[in-house]
N, CA, C and O atoms as a GROMACS GRO file, in nm:
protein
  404
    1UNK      N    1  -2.781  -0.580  -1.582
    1UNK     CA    2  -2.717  -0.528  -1.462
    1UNK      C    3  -2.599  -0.618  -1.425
    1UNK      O    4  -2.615  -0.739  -1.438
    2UNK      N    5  -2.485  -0.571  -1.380
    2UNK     CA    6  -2.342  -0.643  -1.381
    2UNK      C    7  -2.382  -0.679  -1.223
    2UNK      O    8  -2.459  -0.612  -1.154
    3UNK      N    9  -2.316  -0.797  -1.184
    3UNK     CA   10  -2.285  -0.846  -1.039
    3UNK      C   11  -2.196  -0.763  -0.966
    3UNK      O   12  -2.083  -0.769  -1.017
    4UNK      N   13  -2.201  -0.685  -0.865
    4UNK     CA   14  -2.115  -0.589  -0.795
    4UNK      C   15  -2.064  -0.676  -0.701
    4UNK      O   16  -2.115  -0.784  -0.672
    5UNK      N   17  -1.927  -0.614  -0.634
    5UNK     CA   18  -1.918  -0.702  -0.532
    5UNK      C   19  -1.985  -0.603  -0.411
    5UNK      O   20  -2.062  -0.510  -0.435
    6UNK      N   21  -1.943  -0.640  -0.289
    6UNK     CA   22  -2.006  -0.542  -0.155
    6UNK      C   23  -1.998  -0.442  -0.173
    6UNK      O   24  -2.106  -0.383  -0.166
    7UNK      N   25  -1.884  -0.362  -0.204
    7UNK     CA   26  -1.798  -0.237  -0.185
    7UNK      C   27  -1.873  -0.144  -0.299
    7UNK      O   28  -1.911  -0.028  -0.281
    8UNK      N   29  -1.896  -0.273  -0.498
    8UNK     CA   30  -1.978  -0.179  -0.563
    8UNK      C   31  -1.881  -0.118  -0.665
    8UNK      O   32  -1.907  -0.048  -0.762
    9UNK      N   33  -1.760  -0.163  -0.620
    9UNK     CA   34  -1.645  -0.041  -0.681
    9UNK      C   35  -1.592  -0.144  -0.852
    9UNK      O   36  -1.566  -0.105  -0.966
   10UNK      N   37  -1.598  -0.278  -0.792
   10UNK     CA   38  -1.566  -0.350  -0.960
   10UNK      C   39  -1.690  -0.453  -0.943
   10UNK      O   40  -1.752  -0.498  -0.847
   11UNK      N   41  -1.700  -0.472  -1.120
   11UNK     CA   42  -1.735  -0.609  -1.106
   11UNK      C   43  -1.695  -0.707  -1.028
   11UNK      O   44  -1.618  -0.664  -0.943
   12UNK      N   45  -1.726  -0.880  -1.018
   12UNK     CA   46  -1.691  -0.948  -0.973
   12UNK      C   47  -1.576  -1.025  -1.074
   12UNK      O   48  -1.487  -1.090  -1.019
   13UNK      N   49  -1.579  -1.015  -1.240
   13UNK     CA   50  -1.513  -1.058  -1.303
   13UNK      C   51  -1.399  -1.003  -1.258
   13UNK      O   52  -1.304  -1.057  -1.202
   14UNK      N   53  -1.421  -0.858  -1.296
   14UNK     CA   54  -1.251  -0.747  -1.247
   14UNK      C   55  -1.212  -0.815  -1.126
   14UNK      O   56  -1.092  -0.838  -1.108
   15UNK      N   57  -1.308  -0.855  -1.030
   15UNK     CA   58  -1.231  -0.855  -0.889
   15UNK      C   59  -1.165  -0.987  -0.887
   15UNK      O   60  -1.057  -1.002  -0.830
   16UNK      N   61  -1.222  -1.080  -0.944
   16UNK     CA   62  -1.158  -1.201  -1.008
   16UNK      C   63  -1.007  -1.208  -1.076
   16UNK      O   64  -0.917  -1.292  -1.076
   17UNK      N   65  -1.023  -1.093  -1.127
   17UNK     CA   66  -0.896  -1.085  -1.238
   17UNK      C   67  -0.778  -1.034  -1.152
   17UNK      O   68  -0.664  -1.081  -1.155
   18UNK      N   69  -0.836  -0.895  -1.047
   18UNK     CA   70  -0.736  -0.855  -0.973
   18UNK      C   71  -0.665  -0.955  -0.858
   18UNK      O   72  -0.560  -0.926  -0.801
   19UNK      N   73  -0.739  -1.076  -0.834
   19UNK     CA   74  -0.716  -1.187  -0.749
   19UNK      C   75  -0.576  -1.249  -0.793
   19UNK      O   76  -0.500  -1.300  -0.712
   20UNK      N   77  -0.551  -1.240  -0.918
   20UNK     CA   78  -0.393  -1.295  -1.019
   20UNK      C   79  -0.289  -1.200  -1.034
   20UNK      O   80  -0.200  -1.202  -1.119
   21UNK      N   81  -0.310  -1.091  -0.918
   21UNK     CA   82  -0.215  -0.959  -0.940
   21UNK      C   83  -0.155  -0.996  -0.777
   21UNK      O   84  -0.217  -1.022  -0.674
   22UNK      N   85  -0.015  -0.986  -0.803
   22UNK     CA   86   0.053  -0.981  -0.649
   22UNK      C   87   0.023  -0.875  -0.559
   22UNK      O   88   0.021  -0.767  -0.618
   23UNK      N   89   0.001  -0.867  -0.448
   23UNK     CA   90   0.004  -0.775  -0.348
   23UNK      C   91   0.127  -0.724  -0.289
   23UNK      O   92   0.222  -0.800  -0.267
   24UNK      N   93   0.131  -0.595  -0.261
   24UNK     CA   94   0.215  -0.538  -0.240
   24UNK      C   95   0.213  -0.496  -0.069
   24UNK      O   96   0.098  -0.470  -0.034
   25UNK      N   97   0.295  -0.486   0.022
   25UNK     CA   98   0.317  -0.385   0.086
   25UNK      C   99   0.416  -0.273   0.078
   25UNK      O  100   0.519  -0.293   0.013
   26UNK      N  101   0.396  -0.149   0.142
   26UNK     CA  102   0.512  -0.063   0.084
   26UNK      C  103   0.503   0.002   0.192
   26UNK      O  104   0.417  -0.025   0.276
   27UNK      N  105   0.597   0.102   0.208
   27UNK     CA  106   0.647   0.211   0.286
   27UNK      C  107   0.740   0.335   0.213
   27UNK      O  108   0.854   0.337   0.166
   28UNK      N  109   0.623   0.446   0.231
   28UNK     CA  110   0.646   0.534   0.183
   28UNK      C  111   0.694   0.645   0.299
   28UNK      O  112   0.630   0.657   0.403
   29UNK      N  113   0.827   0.734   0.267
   29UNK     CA  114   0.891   0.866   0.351
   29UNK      C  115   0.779   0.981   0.308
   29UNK      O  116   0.739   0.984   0.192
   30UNK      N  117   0.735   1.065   0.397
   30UNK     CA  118   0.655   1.192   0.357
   30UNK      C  119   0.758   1.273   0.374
   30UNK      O  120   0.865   1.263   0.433
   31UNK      N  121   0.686   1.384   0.289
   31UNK     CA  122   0.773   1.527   0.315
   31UNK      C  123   0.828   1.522   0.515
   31UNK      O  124   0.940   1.541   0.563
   32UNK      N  125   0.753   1.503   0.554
   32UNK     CA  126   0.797   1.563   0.714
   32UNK      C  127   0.890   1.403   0.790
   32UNK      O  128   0.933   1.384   0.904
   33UNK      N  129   0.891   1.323   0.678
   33UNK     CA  130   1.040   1.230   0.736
   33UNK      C  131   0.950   1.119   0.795
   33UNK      O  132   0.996   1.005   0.810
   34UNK      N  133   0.799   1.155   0.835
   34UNK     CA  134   0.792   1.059   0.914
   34UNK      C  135   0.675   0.936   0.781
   34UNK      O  136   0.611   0.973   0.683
   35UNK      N  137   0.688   0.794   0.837
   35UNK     CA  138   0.691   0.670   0.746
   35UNK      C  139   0.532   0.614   0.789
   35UNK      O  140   0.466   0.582   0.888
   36UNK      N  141   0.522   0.627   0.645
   36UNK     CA  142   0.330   0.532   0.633
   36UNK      C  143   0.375   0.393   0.547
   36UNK      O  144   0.458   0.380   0.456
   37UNK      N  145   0.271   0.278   0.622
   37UNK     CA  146   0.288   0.147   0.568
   37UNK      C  147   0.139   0.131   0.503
   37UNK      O  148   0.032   0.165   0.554
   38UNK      N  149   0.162   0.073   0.382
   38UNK     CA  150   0.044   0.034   0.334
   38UNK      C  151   0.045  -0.072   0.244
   38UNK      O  152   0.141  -0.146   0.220
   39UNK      N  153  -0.082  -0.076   0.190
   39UNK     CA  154  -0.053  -0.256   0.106
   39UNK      C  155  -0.172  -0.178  -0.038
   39UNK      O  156  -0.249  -0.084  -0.019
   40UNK      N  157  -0.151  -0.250  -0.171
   40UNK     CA  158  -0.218  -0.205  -0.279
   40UNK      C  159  -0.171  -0.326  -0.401
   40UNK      O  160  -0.059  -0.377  -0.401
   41UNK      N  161  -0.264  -0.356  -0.488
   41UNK     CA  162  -0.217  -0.388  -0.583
   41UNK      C  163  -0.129  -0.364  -0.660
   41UNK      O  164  -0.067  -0.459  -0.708
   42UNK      N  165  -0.095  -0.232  -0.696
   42UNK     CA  166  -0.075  -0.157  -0.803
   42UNK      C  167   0.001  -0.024  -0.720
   42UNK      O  168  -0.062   0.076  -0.682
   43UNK      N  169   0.134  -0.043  -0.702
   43UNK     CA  170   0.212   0.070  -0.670
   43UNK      C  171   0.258   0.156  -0.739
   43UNK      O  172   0.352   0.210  -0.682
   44UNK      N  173   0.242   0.186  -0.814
   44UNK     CA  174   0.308   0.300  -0.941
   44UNK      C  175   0.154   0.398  -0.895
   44UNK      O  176   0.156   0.509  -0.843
   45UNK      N  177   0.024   0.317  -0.934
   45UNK     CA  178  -0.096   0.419  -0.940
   45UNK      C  179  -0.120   0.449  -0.780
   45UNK      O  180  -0.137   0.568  -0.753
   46UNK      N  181  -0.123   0.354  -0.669
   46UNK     CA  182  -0.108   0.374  -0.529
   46UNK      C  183   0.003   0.487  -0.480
   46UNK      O  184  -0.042   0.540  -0.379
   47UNK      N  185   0.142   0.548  -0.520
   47UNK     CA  186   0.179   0.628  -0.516
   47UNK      C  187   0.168   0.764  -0.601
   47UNK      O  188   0.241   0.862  -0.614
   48UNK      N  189   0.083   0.737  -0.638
   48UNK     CA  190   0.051   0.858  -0.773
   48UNK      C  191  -0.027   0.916  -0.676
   48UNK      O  192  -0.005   1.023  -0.621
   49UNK      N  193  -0.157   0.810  -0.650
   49UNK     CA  194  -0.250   0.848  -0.630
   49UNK      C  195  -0.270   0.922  -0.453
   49UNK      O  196  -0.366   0.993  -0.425
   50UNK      N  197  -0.172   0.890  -0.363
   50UNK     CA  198  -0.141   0.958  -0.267
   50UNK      C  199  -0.034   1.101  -0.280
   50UNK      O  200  -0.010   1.184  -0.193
   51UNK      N  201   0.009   1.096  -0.400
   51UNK     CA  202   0.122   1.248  -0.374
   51UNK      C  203  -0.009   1.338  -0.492
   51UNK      O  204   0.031   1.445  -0.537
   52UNK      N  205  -0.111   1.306  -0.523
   52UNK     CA  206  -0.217   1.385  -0.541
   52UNK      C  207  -0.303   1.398  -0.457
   52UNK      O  208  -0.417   1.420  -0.499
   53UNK      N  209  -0.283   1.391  -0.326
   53UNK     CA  210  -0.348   1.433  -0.216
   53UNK      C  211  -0.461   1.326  -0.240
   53UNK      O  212  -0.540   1.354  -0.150
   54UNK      N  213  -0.497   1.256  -0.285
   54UNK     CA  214  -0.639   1.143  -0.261
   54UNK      C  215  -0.638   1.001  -0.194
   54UNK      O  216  -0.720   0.911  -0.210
   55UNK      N  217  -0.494   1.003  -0.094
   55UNK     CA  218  -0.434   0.884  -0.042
   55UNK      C  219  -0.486   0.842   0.065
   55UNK      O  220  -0.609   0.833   0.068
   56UNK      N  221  -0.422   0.812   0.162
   56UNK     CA  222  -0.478   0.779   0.295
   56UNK      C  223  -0.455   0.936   0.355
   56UNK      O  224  -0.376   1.026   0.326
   57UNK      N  225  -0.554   0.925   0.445
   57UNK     CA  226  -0.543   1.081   0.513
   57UNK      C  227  -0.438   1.113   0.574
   57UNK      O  228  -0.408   1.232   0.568
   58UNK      N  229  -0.349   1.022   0.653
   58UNK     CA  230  -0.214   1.055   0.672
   58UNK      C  231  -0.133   1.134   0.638
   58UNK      O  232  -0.060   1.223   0.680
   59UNK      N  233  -0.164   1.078   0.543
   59UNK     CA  234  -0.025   1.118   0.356
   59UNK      C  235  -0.092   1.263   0.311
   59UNK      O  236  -0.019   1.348   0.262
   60UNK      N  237  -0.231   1.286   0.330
   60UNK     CA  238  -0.306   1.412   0.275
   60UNK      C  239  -0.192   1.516   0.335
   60UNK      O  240  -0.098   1.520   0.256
   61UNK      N  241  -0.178   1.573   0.412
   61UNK     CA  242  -0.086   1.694   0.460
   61UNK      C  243   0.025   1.657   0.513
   61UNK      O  244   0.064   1.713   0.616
   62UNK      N  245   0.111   1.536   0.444
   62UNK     CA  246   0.259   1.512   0.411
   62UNK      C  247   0.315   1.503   0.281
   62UNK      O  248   0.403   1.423   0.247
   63UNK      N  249   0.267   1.577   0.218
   63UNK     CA  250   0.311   1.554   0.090
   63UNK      C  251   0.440   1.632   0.033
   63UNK      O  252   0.465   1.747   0.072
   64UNK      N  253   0.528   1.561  -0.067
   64UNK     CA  254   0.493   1.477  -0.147
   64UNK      C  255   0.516   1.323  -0.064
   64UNK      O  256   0.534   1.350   0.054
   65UNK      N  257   0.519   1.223  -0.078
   65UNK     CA  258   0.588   1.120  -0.048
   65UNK      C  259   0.684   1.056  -0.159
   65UNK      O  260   0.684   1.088  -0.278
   66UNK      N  261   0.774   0.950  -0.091
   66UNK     CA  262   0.835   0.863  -0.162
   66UNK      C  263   0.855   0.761  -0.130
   66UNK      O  264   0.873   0.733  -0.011
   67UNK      N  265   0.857   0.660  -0.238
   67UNK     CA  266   0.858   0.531  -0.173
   67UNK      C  267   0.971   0.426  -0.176
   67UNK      O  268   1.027   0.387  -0.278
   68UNK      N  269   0.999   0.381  -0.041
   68UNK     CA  270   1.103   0.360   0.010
   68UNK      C  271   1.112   0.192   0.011
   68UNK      O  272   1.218   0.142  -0.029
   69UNK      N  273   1.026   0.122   0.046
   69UNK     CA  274   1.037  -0.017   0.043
   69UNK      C  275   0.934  -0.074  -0.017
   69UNK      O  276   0.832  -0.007  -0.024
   70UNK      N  277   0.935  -0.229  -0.082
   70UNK     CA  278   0.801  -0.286  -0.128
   70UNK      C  279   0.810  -0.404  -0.092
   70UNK      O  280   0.924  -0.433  -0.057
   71UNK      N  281   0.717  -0.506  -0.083
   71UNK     CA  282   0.762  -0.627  -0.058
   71UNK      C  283   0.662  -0.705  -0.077
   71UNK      O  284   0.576  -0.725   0.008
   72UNK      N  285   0.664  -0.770  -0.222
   72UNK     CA  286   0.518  -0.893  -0.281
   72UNK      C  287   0.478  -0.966  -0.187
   72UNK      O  288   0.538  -1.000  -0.085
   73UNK      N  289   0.357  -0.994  -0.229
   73UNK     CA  290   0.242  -1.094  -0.087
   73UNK      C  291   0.212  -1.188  -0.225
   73UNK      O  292   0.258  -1.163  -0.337
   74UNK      N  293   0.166  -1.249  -0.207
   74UNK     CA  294   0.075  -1.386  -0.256
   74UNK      C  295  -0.046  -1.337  -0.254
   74UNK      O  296  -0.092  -1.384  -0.358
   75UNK      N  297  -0.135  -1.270  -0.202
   75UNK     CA  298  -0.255  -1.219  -0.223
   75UNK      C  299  -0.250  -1.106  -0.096
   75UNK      O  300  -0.157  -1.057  -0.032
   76UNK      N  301  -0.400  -1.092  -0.093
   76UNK     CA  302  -0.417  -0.960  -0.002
   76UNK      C  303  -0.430  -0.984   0.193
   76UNK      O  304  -0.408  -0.896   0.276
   77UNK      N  305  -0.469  -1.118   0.220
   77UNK     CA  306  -0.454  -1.137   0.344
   77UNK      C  307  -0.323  -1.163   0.357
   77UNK      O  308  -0.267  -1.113   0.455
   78UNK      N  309  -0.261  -1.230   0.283
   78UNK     CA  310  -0.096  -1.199   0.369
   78UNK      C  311  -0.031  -1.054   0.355
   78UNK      O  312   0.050  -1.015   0.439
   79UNK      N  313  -0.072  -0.967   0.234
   79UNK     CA  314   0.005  -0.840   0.237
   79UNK      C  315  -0.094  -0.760   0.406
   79UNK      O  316  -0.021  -0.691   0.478
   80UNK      N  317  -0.194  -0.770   0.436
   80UNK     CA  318  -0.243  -0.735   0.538
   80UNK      C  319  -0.208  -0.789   0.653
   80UNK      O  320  -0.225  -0.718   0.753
   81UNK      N  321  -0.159  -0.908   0.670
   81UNK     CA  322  -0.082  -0.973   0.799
   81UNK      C  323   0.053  -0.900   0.779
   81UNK      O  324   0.087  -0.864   0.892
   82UNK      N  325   0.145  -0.860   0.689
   82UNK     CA  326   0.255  -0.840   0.675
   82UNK      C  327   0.264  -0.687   0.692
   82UNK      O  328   0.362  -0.634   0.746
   83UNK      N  329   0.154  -0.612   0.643
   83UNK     CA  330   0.143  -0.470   0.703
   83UNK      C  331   0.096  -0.489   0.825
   83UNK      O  332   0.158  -0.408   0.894
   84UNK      N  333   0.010  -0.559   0.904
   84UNK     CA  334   0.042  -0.531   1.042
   84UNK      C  335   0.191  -0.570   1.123
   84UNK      O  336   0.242  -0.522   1.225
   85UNK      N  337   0.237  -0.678   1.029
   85UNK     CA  338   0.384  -0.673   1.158
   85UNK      C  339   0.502  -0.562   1.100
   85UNK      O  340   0.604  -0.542   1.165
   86UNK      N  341   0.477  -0.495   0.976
   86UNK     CA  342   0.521  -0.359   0.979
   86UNK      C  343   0.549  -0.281   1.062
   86UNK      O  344   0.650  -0.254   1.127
   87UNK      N  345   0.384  -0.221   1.053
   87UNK     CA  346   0.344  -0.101   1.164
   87UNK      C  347   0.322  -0.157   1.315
   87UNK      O  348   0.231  -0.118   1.388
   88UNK      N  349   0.438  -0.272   1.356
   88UNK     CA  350   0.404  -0.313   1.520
   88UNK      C  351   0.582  -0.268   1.501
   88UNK      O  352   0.617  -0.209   1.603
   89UNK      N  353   0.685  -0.279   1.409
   89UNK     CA  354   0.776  -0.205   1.429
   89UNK      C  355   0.824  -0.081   1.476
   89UNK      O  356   0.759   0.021   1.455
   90UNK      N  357   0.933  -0.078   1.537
   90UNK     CA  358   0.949   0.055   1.569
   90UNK      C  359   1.037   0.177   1.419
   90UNK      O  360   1.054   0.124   1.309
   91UNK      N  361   1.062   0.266   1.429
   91UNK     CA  362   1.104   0.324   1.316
   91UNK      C  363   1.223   0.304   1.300
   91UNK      O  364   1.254   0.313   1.181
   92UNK      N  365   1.329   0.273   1.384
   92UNK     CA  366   1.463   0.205   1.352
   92UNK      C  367   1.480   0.066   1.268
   92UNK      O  368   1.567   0.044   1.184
   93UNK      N  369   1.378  -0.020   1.309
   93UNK     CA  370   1.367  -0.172   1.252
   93UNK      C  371   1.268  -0.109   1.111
   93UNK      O  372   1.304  -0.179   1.017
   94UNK      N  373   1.202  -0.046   1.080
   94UNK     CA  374   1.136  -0.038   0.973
   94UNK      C  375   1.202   0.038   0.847
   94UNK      O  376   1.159   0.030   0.732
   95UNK      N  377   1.354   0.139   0.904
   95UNK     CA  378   1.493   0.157   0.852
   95UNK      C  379   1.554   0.022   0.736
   95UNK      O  380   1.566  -0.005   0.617
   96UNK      N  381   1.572  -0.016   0.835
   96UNK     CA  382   1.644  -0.144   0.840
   96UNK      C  383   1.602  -0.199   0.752
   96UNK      O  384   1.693  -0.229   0.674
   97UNK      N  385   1.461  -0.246   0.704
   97UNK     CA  386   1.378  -0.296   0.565
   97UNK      C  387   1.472  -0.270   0.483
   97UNK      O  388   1.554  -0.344   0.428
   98UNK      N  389   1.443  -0.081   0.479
   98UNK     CA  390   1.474  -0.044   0.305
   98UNK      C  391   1.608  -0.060   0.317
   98UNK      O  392   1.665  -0.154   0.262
   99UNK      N  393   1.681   0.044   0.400
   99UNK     CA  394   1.812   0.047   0.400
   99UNK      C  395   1.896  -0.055   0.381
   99UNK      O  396   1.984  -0.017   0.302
  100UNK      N  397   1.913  -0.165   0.414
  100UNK     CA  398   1.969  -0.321   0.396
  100UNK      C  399   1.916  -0.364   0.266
  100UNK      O  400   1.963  -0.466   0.214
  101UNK      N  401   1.820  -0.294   0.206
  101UNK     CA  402   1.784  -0.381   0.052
  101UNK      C  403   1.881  -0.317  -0.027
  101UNK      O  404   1.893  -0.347  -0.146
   0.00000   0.00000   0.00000
């Protein structure tokens, strides 16, 4: 029997391994204009996997999306400190991200 972690979803080796993968935050435009912030390892399969409707529920009946900004973390508590001072932006300053890159 393999060591699960809490969640159950990987091993602990995998979760080990995914620990050496940068974190991402991103911000994706939906069909209806309006902007979701989120954080993922793996943005290529994290946007796949939301414009197939299996994303955050948000994104479920905005589809398609696209993604507009990204910005590497060092691991997953700073991409989660950095998505909250995201989404404490207003939608003009969260412009401003992508648009200026």
């Amino acid at each position: 029997m393999a060591n699960y972690n809490v969640s159950g979803l990987m091993t602990l080796s995998e979760l080990a391994k995914n620990n050496n993968k940068p974190w991402w935050v991103y911000i994706v435009e939906c069909a209806d204009n309006t902007l979701y912030t989120g954080i993922t390892n793996d943005i290529d399969k994290r946007i796949s996997v939301h414009n197939a409707g299996k994303g955050a529920k948000y994104t479920q009946s905005r589809l398609p999306v696209k993604l507009v900004y990204q910005e590497s973390c060092k691991d997953r508590v700073h991409a989660g400190q950095r998505e909250y001072q995201i989404k404490q932006l207003n939608r003009s300053d969260k412009e401003k991200l992508f648009i200026l890159k």
